[in-house]
C-alpha positions as CSV (number, residue, x, y, z in Angstrom):
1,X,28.8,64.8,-55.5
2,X,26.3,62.5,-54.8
3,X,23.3,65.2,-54.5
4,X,24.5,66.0,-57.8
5,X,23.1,62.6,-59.3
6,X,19.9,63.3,-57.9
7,X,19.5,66.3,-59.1
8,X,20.7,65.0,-63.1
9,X,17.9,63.7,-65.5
10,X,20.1,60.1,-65.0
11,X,20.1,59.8,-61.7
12,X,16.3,60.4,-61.8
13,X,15.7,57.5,-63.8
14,X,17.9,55.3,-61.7
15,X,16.2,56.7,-58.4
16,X,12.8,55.9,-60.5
17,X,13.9,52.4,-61.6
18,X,15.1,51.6,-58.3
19,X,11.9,52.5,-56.7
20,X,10.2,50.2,-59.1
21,X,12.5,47.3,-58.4
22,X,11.8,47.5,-54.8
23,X,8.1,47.8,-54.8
24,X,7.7,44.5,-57.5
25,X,10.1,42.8,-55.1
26,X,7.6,43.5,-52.3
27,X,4.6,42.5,-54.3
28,X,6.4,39.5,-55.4
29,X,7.1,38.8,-51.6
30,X,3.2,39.3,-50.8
31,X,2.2,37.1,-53.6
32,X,4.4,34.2,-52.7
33,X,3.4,34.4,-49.3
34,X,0.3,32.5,-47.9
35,X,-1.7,31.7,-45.1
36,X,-2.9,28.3,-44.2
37,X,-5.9,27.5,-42.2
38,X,-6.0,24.1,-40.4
39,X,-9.5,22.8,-39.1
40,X,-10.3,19.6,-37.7
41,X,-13.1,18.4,-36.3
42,X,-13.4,15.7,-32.9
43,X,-16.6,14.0,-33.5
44,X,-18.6,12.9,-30.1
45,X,-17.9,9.0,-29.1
46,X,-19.8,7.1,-26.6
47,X,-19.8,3.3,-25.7
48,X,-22.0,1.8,-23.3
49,X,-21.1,-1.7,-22.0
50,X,-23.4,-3.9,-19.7
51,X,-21.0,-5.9,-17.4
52,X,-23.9,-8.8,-16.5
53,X,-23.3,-12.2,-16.1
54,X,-26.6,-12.9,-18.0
55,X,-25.6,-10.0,-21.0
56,X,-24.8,-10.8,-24.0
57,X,-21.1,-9.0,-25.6
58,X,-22.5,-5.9,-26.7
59,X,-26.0,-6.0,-25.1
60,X,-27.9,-2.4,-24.6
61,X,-30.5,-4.2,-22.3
62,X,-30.2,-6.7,-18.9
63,X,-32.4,-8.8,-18.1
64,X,-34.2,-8.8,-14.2
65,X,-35.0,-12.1,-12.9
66,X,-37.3,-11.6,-10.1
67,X,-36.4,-13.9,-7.2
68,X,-38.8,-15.3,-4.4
69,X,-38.2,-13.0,-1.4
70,X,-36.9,-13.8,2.1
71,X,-38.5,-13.1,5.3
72,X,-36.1,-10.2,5.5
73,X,-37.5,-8.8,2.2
74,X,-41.0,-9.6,3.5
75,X,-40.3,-8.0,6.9
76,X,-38.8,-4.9,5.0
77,X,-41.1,-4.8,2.5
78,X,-38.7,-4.7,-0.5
79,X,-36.3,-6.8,-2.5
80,X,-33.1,-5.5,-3.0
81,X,-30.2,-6.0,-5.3
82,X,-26.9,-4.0,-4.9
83,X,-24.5,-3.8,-7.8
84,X,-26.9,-6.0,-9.6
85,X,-24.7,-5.0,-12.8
86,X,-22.2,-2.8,-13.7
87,X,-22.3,0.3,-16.9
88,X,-19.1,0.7,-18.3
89,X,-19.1,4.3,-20.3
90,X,-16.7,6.1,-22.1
91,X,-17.0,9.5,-24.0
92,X,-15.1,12.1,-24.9
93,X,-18.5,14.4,-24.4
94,X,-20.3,15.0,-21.2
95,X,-23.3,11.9,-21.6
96,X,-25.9,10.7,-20.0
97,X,-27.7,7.0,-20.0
98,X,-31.6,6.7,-19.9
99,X,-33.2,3.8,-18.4
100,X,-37.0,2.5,-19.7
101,X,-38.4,-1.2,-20.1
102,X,-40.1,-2.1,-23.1
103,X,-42.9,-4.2,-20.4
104,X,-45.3,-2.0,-18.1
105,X,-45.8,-5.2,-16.1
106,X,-43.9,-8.9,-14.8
107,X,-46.9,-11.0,-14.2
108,X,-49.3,-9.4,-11.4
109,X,-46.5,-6.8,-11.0
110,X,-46.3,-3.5,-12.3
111,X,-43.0,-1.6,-13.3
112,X,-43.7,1.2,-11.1
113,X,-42.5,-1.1,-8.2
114,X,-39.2,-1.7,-9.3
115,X,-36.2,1.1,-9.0
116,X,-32.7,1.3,-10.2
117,X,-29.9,3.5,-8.4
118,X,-27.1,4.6,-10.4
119,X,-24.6,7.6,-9.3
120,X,-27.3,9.9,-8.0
121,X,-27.8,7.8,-4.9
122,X,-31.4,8.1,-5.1
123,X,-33.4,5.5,-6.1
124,X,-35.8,6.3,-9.8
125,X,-39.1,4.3,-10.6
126,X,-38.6,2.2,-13.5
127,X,-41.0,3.3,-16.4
128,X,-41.8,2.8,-20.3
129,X,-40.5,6.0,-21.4
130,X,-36.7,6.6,-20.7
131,X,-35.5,8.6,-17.8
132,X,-32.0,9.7,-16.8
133,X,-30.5,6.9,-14.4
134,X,-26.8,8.6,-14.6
135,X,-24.7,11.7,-16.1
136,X,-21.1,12.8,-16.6
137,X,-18.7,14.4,-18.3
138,X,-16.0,13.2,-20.8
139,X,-13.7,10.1,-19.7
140,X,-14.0,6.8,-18.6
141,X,-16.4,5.4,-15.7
142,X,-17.7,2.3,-14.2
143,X,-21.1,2.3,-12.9
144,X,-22.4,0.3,-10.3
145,X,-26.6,0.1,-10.6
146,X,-28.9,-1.3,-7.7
147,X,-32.7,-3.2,-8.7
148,X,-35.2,-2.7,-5.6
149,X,-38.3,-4.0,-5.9
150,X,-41.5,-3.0,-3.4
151,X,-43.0,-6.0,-2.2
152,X,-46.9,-5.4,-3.0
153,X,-49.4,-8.0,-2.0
154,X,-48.5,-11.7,-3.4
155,X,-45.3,-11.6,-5.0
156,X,-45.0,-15.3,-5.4
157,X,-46.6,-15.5,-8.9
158,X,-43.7,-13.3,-9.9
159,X,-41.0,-15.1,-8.7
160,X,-39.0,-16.7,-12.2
161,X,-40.1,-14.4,-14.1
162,X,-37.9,-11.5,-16.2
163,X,-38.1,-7.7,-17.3
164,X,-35.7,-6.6,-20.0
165,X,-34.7,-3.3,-18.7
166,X,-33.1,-0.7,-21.9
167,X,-29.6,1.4,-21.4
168,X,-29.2,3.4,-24.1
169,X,-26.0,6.7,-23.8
170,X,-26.7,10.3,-25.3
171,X,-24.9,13.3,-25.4
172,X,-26.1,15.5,-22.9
């Protein structure tokens, strides 16, 4: 009975009309449907903090005060100054902090005598242009940096007097 509908001119047009139903019911289902694309963005963020008792809240520079030596220092031929003060980084981005004073000399005494230590164990000669004192990758660390300075000939006309050494933090 039933392949008797198909086979009638009626039952063609409901077969027909049927078809059509179900395909704009489909296209209406592909139309309403929709994708949605969420992006976002994490921008870099860096903060370097001098932990000095002679710093200033927010400082990107400390300030050496070149002490008279001891006999030891004489004897050894250097001055030195462990954990002289403390960089306090944090980044969500691997970093790195350059080191570099603004003065090529204290007194009689040229920059080239005085080194700074940060993670790399290895002491680096202070210049003018900046050089990478320490590196890492994203988090929070606390950096302890040590001053030496080579005793050369007299060092007493140095004594008092200061060196602003720069910090600054980039991306690395």
């Amino acid at each position: 009975m039933m392949f008797g509908v198909l086979n009638s001119r009626t039952g063609r047009w409901i077969i027909a009309i049927a078809i059509v139903l179900i395909g704009a019911i489909c296209g209406v289902a592909v139309q309403q449907s929709t994708v949605v694309r969420a992006q976002w963005r994490i921008l870099p963020y860096q903060s370097l903090q001098i932990d000095n008792r002679d710093a200033e809240a927010g400082a990107t520079s400390s300030r050496l005060v070149v002490h008279e030596p001891t006999a030891l220092d004489i004897q050894r031929g250097f001055m030195e100054h462990e954990n002289a003060i403390r960089l306090h980084v944090v980044s969500n981005t691997r970093w790195m902090v350059q080191v570099w004073a603004e003065q090529s000399a204290v007194g009689d005494l040229p920059i080239s005598a005085i080194q700074l230590r940060g993670d790399s164990g290895a002491f680096l000669q202070l210049s003018t242009t900046p050089q990478v004192l320490a590196s890492g990758g994203n988090g929070v660390f606390e950096l302890p940096i040590d001053y030496r300075i080579r005793l050369e000939g007299e060092t007493s006309s140095v004594a008092g007097l200061g060196l602003e050494i720069v910090y600054t933090i980039l991306s690395n």
